[in-house]
VEXDREN-2710 file (C-alpha; in Angstrom, 1 decimal):
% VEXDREN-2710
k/r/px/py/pz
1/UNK/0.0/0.0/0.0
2/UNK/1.6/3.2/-0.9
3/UNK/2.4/6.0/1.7
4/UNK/-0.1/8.7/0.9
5/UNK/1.3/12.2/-0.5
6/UNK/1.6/15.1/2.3
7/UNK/-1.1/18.3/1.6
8/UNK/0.4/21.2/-0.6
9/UNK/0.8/23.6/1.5
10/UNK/-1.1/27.1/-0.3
11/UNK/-0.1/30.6/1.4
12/UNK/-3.3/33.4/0.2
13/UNK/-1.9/36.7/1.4
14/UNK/-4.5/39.5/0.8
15/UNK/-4.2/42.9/1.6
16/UNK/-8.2/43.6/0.7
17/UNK/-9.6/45.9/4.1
18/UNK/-13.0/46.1/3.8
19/UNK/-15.3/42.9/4.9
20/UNK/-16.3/41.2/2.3
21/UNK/-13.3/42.7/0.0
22/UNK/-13.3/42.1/-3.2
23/UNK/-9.4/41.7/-3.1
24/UNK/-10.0/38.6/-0.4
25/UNK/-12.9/37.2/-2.8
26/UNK/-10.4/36.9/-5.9
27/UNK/-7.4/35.2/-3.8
28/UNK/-10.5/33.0/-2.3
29/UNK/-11.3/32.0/-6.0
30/UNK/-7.9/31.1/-7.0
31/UNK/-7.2/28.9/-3.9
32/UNK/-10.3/26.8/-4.4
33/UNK/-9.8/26.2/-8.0
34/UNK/-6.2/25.5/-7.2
35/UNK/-7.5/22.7/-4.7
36/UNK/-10.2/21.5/-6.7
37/UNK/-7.3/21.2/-9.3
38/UNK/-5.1/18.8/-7.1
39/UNK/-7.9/16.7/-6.2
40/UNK/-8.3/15.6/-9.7
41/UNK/-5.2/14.8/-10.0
42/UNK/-5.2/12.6/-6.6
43/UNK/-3.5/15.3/-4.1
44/UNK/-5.0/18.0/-1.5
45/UNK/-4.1/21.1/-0.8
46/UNK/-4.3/22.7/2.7
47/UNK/-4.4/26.3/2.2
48/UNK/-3.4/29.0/5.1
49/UNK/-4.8/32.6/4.7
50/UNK/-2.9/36.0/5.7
51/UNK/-5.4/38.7/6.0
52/UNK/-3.2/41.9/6.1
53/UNK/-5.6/44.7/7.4
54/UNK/-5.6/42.4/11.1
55/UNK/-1.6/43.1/10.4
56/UNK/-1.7/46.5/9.5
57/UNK/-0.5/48.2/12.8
58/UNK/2.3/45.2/13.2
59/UNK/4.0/45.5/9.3
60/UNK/3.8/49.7/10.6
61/UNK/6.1/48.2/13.9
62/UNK/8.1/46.4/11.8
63/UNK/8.7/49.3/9.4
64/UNK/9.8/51.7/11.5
65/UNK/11.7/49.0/14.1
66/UNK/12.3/45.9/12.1
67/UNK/10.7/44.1/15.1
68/UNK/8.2/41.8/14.4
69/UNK/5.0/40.9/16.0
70/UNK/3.3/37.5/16.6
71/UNK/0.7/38.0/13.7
72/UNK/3.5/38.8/11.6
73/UNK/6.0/36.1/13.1
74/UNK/2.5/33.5/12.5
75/UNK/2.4/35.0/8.7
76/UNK/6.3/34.7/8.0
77/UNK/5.7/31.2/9.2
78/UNK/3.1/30.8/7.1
79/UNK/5.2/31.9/4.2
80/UNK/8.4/29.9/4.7
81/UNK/6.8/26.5/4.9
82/UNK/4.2/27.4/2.1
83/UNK/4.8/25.2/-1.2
84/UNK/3.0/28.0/-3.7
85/UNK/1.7/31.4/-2.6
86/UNK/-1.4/34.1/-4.1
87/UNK/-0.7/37.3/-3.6
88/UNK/-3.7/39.7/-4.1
89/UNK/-4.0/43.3/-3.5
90/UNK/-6.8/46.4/-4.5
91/UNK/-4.9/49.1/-6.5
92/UNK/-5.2/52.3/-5.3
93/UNK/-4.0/55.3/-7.4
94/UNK/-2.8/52.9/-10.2
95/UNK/-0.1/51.2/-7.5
96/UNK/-1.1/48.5/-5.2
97/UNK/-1.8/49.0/-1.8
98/UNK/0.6/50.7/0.7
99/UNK/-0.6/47.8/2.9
100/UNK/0.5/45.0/0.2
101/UNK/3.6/46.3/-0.6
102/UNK/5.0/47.7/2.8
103/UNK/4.0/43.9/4.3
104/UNK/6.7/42.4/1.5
105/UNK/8.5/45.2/2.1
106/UNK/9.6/44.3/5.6
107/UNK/10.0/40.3/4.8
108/UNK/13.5/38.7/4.7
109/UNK/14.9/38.7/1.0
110/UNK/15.4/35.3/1.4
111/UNK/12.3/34.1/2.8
112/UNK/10.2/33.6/-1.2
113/UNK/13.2/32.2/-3.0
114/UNK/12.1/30.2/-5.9
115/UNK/8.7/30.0/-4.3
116/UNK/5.7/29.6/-6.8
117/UNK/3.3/32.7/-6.6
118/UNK/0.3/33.8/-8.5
119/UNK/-0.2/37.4/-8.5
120/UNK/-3.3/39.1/-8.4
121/UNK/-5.5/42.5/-8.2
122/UNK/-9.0/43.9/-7.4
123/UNK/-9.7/47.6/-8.9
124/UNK/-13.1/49.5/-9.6
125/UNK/-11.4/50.5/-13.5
126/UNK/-10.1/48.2/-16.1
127/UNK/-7.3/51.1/-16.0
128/UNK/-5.5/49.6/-13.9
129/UNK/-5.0/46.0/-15.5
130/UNK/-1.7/46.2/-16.1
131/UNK/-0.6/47.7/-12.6
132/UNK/-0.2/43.5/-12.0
133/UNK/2.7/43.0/-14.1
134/UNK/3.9/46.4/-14.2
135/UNK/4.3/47.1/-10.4
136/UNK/3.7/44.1/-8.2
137/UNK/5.8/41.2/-10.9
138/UNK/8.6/43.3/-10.4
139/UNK/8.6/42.9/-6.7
140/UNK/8.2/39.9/-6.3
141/UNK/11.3/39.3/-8.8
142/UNK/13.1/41.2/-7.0
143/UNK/12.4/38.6/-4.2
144/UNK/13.3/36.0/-6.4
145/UNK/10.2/33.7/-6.7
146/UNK/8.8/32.1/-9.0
147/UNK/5.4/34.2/-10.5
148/UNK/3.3/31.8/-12.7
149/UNK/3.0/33.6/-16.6
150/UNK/-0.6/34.4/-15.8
151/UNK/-1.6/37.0/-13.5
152/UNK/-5.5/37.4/-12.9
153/UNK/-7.0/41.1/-12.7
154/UNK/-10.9/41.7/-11.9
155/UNK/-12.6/45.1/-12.5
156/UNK/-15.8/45.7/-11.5
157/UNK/-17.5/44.5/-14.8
158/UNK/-15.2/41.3/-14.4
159/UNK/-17.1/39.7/-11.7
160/UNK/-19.4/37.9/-14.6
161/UNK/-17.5/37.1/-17.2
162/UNK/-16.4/34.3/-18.3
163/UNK/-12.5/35.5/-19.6
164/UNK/-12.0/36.4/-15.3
165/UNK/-12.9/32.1/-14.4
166/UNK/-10.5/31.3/-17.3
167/UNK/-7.9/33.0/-16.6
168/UNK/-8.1/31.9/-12.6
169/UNK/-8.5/28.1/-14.1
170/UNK/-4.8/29.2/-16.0
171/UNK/-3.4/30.7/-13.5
172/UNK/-4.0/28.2/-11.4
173/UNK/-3.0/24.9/-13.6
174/UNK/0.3/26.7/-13.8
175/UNK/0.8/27.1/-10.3
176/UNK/-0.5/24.0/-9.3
177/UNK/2.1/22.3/-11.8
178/UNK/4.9/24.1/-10.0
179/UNK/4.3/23.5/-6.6
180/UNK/3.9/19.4/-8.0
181/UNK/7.9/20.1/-9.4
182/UNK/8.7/20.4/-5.7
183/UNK/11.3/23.2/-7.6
184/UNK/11.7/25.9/-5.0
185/UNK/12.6/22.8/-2.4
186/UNK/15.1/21.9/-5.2
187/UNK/16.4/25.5/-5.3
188/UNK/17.1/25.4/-1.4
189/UNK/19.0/22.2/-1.6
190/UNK/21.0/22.0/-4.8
191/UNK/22.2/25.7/-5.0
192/UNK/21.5/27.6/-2.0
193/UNK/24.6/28.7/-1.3
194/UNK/25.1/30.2/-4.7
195/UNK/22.4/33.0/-3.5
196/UNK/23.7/36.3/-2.5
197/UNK/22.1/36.7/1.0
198/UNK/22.5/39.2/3.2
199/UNK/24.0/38.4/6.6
200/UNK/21.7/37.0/9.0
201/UNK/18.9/36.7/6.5
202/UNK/19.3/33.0/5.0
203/UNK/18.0/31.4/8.2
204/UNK/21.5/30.2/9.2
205/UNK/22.9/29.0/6.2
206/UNK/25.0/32.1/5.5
207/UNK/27.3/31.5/8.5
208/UNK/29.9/29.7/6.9
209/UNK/31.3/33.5/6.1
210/UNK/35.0/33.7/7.5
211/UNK/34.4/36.3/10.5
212/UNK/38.4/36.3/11.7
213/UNK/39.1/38.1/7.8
214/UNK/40.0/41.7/8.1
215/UNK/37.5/42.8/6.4
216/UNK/34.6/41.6/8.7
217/UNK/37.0/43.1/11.8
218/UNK/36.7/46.8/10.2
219/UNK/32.7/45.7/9.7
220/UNK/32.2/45.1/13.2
221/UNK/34.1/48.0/15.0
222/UNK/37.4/46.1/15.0
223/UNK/40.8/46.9/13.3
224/UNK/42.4/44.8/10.6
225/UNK/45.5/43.0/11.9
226/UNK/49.6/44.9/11.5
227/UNK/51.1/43.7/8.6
228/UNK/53.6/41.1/9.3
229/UNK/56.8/41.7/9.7
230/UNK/59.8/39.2/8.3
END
């Protein structure tokens, strides 16, 4: 009898603030067709939700102090052990929210390597459709995961139509299929160490850096060593 397969593990953050939120509703959508995905194909998916307005005055603590909270320590959590990720924020001003970014804003570098996200958006204006892969892709390259080629927007007249369930059936095929590659696991043992990370960020693994060299003394208030003598 064979060992059945652990749960995917499915982080939804969404920064949507108002109850029900539009924003929350889309992210909602994508995880449940993402599950109902892996059950055809004989796996489940357990799926973990980070609702950012309950987080909003701990990512402003950790902004201004870089100390962390335990909502946020419970989200970062979240995050780390998370096989795939949805990211879905409203767009305010034709950016995404101040809430959305400023929580990634404050997360270790490290933390989403090679992670499999799908990145979404709420907005009352087709306007701002492209704000997804303008803005909020290039954040999250520059934390180095893995966003899935299709990003789902919904407008107001998008609620209805049936482009917005295609495009979350996409979106979510392609995600699924990722987190199945087990890549970002891959990532984290095969190359790890070929990452740049900054210190203290990598969970540990960065500690093999030689601390004695004189450049690390000068770093840390020290001075370098004389220059021997022969």
């Amino acid at each position: 009898m064979s060992t059945p397969k652990e749960p995917y593990r499915l982080a939804v953050v969404s920064a949507g603030t108002s109850d029900p939120s539009s924003t929350r509703m889309l992210a909602d959508r994508i995880a449940s067709r993402v599950s109902a995905l892996a059950t055809e194909r004989g796996a489940a998916v357990t799926v973990d939700v980070i609702d950012l307005r309950e987080l909003a005055s701990e990512i402003t603590t950790a902004i201004v102090s870089q100390l962390m909270g335990p909502k946020m320590t419970r989200a970062i959590e979240v995050l780390g052990r998370a096989d795939g990720v949805v990211a879905s924020a409203p767009v305010y001003k034709a950016a995404p929210s101040g809430l959305f970014s400023s929580f990634f804003h404050v997360l270790d570098n490290d933390l989403l390597i090679a992670k499999p996200v799908v990145l979404a958006a709420t907005a009352g204006t087709a306007r701002h459709a492209l704000v997804v892969d303008e803005q909020m892709r290039s954040l999250f390259a520059y934390l180095r995961t893995m966003t899935v080629p299709t990003s789902v927007f919904a407008a107001t007249e998008d609620w209805n139509a049936a482009e917005l369930g295609e495009r979350i059936g996409r979106a979510a095929i392609e995600l699924l299929l990722l987190m199945e590659s087990g890549f970002a696991e891959q990532v984290r043992s095969e190359s790890w160490k070929s990452y740049q990370h900054e210190y203290g960020s990598a969970g540990g693994t960065e500690l093999d850096i030689d601390l004695s060299s004189d450049l690390m003394r000068l770093a840390t208030g020290g001075s370098a060593k004389p220059p021997r003598r022969d």
